[in-house]
C-alpha positions in Angstrom: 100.6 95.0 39.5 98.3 93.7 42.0 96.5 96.6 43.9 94.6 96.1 46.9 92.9 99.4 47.4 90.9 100.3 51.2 88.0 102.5 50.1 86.2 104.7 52.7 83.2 103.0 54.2 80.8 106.1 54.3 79.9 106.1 50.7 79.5 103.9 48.3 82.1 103.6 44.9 80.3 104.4 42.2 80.6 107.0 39.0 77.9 108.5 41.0 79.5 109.2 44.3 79.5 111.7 46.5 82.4 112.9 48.7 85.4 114.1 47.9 87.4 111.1 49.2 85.1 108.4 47.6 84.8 110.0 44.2 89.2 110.2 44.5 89.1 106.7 45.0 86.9 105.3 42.9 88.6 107.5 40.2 91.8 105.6 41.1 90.6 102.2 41.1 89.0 102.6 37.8 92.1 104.4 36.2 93.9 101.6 37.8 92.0 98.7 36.5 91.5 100.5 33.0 95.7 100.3 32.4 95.2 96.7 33.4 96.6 96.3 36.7 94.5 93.8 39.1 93.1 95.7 41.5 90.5 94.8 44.6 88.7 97.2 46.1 87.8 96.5 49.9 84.6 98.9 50.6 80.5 98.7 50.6 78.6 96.2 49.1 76.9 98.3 46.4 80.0 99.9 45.4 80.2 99.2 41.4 83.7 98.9 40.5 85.3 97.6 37.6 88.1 95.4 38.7 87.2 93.0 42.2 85.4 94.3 45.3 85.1 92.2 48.4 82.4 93.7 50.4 83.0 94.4 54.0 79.3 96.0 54.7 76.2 95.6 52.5 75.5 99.3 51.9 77.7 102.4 52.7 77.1 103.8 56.2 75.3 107.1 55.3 72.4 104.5 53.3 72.0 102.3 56.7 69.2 103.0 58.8 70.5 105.2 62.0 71.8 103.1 65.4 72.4 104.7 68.4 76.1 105.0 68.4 77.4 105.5 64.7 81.0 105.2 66.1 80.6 101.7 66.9 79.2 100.7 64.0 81.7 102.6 62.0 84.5 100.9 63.8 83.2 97.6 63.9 82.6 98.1 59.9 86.8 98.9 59.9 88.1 96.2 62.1 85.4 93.6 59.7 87.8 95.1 56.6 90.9 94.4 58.5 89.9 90.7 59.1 89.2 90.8 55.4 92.6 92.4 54.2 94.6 89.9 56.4 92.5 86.6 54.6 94.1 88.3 50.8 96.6 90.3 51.8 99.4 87.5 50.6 97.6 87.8 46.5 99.2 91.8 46.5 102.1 93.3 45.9 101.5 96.2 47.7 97.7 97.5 49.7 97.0 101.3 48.9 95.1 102.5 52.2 92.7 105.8 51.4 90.1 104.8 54.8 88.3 107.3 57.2 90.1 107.8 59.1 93.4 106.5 57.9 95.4 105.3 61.1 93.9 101.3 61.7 95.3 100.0 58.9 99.0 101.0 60.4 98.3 98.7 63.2 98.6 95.9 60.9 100.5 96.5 58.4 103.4 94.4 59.7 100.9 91.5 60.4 100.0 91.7 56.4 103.5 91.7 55.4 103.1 93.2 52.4 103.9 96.8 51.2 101.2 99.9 52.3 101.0 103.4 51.2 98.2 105.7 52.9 97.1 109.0 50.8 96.8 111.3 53.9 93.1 113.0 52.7 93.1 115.3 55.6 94.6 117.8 57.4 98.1 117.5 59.0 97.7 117.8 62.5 101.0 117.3 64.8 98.8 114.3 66.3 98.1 112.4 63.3 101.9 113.5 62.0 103.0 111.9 66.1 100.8 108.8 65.2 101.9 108.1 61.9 105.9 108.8 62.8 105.3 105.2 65.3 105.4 103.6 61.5 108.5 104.2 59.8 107.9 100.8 57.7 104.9 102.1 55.8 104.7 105.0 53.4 102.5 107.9 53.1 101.5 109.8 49.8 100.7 113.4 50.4 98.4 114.9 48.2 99.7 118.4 48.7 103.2 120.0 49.3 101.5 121.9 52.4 100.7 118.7 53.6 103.7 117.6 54.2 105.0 120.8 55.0 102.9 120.6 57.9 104.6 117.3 59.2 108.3 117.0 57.6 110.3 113.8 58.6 107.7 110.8 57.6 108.2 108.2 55.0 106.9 110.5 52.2 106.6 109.5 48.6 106.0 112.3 46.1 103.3 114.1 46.5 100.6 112.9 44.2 97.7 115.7 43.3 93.9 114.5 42.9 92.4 114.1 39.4 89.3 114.4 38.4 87.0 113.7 35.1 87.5 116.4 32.8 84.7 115.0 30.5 82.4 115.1 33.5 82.9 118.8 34.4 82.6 120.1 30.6 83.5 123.5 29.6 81.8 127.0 29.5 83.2 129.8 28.2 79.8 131.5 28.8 79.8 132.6 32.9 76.7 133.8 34.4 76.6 136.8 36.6 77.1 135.1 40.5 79.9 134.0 42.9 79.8 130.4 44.0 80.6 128.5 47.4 80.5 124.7 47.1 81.4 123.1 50.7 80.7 121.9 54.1 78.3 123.8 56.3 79.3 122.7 59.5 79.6 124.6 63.2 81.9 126.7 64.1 85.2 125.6 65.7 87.2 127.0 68.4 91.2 127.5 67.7 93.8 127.5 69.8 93.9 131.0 69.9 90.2 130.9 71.1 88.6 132.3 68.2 85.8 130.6 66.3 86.5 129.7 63.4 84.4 129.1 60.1 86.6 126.8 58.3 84.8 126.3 55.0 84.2 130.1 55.6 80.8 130.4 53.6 79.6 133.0 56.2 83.5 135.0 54.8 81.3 134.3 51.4 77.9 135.5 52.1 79.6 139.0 53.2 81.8 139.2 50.0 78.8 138.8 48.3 77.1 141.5 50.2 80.1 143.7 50.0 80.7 143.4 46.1 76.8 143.3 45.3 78.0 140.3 43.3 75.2 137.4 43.9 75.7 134.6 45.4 74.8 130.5 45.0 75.8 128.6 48.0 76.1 124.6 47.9 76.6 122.4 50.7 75.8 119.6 52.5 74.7 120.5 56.0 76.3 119.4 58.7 75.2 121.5 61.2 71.0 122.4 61.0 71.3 125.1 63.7 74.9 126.7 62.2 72.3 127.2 59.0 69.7 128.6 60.6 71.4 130.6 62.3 74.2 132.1 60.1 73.2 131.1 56.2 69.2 131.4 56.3 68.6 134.9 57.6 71.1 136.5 54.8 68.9 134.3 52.1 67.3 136.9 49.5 67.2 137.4 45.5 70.8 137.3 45.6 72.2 135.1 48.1 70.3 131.2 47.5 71.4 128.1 49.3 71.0 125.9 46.1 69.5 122.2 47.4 68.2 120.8 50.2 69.0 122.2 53.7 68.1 119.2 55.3 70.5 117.3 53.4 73.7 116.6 55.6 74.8 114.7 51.9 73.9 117.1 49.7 71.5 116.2 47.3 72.5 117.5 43.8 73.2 115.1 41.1 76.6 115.7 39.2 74.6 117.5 36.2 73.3 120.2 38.2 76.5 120.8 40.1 78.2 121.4 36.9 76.2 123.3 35.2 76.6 125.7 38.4 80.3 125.6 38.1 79.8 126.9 34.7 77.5 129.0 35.3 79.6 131.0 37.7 81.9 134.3 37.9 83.9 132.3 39.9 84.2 129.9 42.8 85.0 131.9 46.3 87.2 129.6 48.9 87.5 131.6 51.9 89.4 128.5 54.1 89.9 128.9 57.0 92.1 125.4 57.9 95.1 124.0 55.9 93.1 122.9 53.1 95.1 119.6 52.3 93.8 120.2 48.8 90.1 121.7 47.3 88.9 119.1 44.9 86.6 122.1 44.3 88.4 124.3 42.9 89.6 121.8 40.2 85.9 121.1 39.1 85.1 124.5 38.5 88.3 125.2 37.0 87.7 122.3 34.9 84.3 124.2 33.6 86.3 127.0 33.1 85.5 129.1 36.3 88.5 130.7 37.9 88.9 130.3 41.6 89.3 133.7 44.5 90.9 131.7 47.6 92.5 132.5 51.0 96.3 131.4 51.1 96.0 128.4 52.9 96.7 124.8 52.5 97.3 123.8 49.4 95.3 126.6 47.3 98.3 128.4 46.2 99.5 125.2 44.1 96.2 124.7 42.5 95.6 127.9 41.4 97.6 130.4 39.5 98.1 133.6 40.3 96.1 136.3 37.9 96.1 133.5 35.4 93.4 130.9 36.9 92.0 132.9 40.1 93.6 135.6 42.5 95.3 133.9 45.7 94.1 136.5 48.8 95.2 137.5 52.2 91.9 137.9 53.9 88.7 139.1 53.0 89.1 142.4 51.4 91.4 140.8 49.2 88.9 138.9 48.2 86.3 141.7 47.8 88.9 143.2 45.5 89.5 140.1 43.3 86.1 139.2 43.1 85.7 143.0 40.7 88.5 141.6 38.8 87.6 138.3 37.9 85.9 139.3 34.5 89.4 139.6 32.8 90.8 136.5 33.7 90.4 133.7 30.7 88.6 130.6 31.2 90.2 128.6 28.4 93.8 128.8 31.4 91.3 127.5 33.6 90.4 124.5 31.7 93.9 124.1 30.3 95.3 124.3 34.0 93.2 120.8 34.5 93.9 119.1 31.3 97.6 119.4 32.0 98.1 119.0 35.6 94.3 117.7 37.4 93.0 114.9 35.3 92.5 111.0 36.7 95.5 110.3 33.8 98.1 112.5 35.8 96.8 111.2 39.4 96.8 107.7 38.1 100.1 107.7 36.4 101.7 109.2 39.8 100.3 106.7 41.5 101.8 103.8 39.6 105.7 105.8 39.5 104.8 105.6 43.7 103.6 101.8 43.8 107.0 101.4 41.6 109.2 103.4 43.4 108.1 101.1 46.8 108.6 98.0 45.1 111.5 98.4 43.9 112.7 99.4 47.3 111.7 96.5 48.5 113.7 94.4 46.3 
């Protein structure tokens, strides 16, 4: 098949990306080409891909010197790949759209005249489900059953999970003697209740760490300077260690040391508090062999298994209580839970049954 594949703009595609979207992506287009379909990757310009990439900006956003409005500079990057998409979009059979956000490619999609799946790699929100509903003609891949939950009636294919490297995130059977939170550290948000709301929840992680005596390694990029300073840093001791650079709204660990803290962990805490449209997180450290402790939201209770690779919880005693019981749990289900059911193989091969299944609907 020929693929034409819209990468995120944000971050380069690279085996050394970083991102949770980008790494997905570049995963696919590699697993893609690698099977030896003809795949072009629309994205940055030092993106190092291993099928075709036409180059819509010279470097990914977050490597550009700042402007003074990112958002026009971001868009204008998007609407630049759209005039590039529309100059090839007759040499595919079908465009697979994965960009930040996902919605302007929809806007052209009848223009292109060729077949377009979107891999929804956020959270469902009733106006994003309203938005996408105006486009019955192109299809959407969720990467969750919650996801779609969240929005039932769009043109759904199956549900596709991510995959990740199981080479790259090797296994330990050897934990060390410390909880781990790997995720955003961003402000707090307002619901509609009117409560503020962590959603990564590391500050729900700092005080299961304090309430279990269990140390903990937090890792994050940071989003918001004055959320760290004012909720993480004064709770920073022996036992409680941001692990990087604070500074860092990237994150600045290379893929090395962010394994070898999944393996060196009790287990990974994932105290959400959003509809988690999936945790690529809690694949890589079940891929080292670390089970996970997570709220029950989003898609957390199909990654992980109950008792067998992490404890699904309620709320935050629940997870106080799990975290003591995390010792009996064996790592080899962990690992075994991502060989069978998390690898780029599995997300690949569901990816091609989609492209066919859309195809052949076509005629």
């Amino acid at each position: 098949m020929r693929v034409g594949i819209l990468a995120p703009l944000k971050r380069e595609l690279s085996a050394e990306t970083r991102g949770g979207r980008p790494r997905i992506v570049y995963n696919l287009a590699e697993g893609l080409t690698a099977r030896g379909h003809e795949v072009t990757v629309f994205g940055t310009g030092d993106s190092r891909v291993s099928g075709n990439l036409i180059p819509v900006i010279p470097k990914a956003l977050f490597h550009l010197p700042q402007v003074e409005n990112e958002f026009y500079r971001h868009l204008i990057a998007l609407a630049s790949m759209m005039e590039e998409v529309r100059k090839h979009a007759a040499s595919f059979d079908l465009i697979h759209n994965h960009l930040y956000p996902e919605v302007l490619p929809l806007l052209f999609a009848k223009e292109w005249g060729v077949p377009m799946v979107t891999t929804i790699h956020t959270q469902m929100t009733p106006e994003l489900g309203e938005f996408f509903g105006h486009y019955p003609e192109t299809f959407f891949a969720p990467i969750s059953e919650r996801q779609k939950a969240l929005y039932p009636g769009l043109n759904y294919t199956e549900t596709v999970y991510n995959g990740i490297d199981e080479r790259a995130f090797a296994f330990s059977g050897n934990p060390g003697t410390y909880l781990l939170f790997v995720g955003r550290i961003r402000e707090f948000f307002t619901n509609e209740a009117g409560e503020k709301i962590d959603p990564k929840g590391v500050t729900d992680a700092i005080r299961v760490s304090q309430k279990t005596g269990v140390p903990l390694n937090i890792v994050g990029n940071v989003e918001s300077s004055a959320f760290y300073e004012r909720e993480i840093a004064p709770h920073l001791s022996d036992t409680i260690r941001f692990i990087g650079d604070p500074k860092s709204a990237e994150g600045n660990l290379t893929l090395e040391e962010r394994v070898k803290l999944y393996q060196g962990a009790k287990a990974l805490l994932l105290p959400v508090h959003w509809e988690e449209p999936f945790g690529i997180v809690m694949i890589e450290a079940m891929s080292c062999g670390t089970p996970v402790v997570a709220y029950r939201r989003g898609a957390v209770p199909e990654v992980v298994e109950e008792t067998k690779t992490g404890f699904v919880v309620e709320n935050e005693q629940g997870m106080v209580d799990s975290v003591r019981k995390v010792d009996a749990l064996d790592r080899h289900a962990c690992r075994g839970a991502v060989e069978t059911r998390f690898t780029i193989d599995a997300m690949v091969s569901g990816y091609e049954a989609v492209y066919k299944k859309i195809l052949a609907s076509k005629g």
